[in-house]
ChimeraX commands (.cxc) that place a marker at each C-alpha (Angstrom):
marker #1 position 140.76,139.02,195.90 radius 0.5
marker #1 position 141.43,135.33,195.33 radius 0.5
marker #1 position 142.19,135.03,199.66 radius 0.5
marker #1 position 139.41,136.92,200.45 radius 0.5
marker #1 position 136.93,134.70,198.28 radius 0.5
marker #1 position 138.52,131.40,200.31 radius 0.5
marker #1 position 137.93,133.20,203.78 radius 0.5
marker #1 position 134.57,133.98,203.50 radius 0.5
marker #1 position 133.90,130.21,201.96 radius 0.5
marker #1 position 135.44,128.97,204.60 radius 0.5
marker #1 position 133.43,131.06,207.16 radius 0.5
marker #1 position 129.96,130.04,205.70 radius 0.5
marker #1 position 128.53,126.49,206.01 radius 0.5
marker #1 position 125.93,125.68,204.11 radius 0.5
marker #1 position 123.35,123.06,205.89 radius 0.5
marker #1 position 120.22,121.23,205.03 radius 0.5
marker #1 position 116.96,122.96,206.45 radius 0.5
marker #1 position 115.96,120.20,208.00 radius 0.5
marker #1 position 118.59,119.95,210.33 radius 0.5
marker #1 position 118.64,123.65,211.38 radius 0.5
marker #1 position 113.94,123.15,212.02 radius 0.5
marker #1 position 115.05,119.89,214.14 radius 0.5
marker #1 position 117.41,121.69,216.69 radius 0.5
marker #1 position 114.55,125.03,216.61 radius 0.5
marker #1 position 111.42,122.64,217.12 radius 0.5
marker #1 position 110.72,121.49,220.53 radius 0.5
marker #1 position 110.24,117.47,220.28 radius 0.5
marker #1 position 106.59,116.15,220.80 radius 0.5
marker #1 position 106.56,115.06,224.01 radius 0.5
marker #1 position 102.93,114.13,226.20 radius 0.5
marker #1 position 101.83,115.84,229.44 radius 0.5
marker #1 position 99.85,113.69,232.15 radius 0.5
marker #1 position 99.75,117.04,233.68 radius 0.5
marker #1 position 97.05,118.16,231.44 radius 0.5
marker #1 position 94.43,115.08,231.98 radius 0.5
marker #1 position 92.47,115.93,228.44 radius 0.5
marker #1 position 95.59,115.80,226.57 radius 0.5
marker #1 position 96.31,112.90,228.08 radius 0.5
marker #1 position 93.42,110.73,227.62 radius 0.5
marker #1 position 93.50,111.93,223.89 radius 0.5
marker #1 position 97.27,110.40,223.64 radius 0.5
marker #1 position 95.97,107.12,225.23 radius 0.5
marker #1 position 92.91,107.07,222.74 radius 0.5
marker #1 position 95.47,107.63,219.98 radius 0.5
marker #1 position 97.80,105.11,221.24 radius 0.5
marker #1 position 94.59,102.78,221.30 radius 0.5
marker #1 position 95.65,101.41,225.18 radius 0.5
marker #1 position 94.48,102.80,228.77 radius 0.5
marker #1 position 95.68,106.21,230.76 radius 0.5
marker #1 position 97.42,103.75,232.69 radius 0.5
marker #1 position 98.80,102.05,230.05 radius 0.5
marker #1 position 100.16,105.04,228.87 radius 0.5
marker #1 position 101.39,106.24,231.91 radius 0.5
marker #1 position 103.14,103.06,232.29 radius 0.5
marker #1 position 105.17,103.63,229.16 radius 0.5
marker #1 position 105.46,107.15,230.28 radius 0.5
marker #1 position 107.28,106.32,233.61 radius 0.5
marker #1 position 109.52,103.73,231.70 radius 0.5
marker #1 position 110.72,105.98,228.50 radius 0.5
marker #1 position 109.93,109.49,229.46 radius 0.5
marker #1 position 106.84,111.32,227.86 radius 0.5
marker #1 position 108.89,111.62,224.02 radius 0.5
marker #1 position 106.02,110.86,221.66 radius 0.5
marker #1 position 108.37,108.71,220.08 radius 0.5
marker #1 position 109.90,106.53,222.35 radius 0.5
marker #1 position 106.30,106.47,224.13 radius 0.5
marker #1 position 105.12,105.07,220.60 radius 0.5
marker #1 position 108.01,102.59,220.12 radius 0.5
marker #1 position 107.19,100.99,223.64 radius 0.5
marker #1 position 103.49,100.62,223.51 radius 0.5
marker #1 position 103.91,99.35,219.76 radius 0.5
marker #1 position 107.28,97.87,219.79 radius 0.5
marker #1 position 110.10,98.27,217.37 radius 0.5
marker #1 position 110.85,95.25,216.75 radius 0.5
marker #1 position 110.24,92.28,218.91 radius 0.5
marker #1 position 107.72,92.44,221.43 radius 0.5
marker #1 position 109.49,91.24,224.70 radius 0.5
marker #1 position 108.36,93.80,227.13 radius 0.5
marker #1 position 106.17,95.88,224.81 radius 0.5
marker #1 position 102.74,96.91,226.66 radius 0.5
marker #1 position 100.78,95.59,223.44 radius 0.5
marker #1 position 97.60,97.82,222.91 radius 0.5
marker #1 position 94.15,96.45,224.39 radius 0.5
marker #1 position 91.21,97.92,222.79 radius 0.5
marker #1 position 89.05,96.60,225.88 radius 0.5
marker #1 position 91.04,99.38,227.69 radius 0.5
marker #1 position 89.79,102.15,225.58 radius 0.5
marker #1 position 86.25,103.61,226.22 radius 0.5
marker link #1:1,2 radius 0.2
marker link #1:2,3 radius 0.2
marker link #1:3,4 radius 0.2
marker link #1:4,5 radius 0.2
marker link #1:5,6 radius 0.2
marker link #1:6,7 radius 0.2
marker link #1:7,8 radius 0.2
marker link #1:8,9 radius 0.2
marker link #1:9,10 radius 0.2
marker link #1:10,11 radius 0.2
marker link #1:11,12 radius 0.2
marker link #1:12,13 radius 0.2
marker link #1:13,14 radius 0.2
marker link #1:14,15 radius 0.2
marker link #1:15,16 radius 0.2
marker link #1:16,17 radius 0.2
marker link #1:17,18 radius 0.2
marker link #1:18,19 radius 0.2
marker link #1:19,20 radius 0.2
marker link #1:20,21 radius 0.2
marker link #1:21,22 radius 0.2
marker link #1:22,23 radius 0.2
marker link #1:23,24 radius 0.2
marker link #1:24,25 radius 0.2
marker link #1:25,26 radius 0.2
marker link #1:26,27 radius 0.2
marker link #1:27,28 radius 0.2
marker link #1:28,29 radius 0.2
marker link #1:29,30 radius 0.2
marker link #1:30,31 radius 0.2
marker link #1:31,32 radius 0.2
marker link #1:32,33 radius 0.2
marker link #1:33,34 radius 0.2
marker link #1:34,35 radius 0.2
marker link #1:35,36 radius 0.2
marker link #1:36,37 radius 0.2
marker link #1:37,38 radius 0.2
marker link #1:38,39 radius 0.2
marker link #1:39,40 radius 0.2
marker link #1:40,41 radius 0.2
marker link #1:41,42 radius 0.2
marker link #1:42,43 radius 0.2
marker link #1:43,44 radius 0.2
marker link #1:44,45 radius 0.2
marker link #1:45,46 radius 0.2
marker link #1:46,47 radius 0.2
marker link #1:47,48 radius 0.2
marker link #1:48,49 radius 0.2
marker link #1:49,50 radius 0.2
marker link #1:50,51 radius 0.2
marker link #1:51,52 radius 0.2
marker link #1:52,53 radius 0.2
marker link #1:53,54 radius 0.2
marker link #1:54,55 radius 0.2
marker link #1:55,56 radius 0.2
marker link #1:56,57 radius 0.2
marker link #1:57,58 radius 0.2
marker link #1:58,59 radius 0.2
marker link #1:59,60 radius 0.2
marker link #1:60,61 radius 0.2
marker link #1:61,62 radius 0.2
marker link #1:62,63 radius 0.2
marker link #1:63,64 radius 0.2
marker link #1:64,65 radius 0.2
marker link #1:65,66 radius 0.2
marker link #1:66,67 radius 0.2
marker link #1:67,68 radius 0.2
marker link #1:68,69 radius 0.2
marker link #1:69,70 radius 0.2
marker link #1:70,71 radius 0.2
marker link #1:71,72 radius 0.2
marker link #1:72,73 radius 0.2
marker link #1:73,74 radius 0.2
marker link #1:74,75 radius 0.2
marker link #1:75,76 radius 0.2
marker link #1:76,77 radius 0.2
marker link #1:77,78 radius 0.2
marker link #1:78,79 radius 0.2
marker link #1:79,80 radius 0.2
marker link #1:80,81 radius 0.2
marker link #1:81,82 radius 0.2
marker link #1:82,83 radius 0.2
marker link #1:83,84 radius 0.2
marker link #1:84,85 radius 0.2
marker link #1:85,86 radius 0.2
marker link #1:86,87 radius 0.2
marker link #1:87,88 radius 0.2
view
């Protein structure tokens, strides 16, 4: 019985939740193909549609990476900083 009990341990891996709803859940990503959505992303992101398409043609349309360039990560060397003049 011992043998059996270390097969089956070694067949099961136990892994944090987390990790197993990151790979099921599609990443939040923004679609200028839907032009509501998109002008409520660039009024969230406090910067123009083009603004935000700009960003979107240099990073991809990743939420994320969308937010990291229009706000920077860091240093600010080829960030598009947000305008509120652009908004309205």
């Amino acid at each position: 019985m011992a043998a059996d009990g270390g097969i089956l341990k070694s067949m099961i891996r136990l892994v944090p939740v987390s990790s197993v709803l990151a790979e099921l859940r599609p990443r939040p990503s923004i679609d200028l193909g839907d032009p509501s959505a998109a002008d409520r992303w660039a009024q969230k992101f406090n910067v123009s549609r083009d603004r935000l398409v700009t960003a979107i043609e240099k990073v991809g349309n990743s939420v994320a990476a969308v937010r990291r360039e229009l706000h920077g990560g860091g240093g600010s060397a080829g960030k598009i900083s947000p305008n509120p003049q652009d908004v309205g």
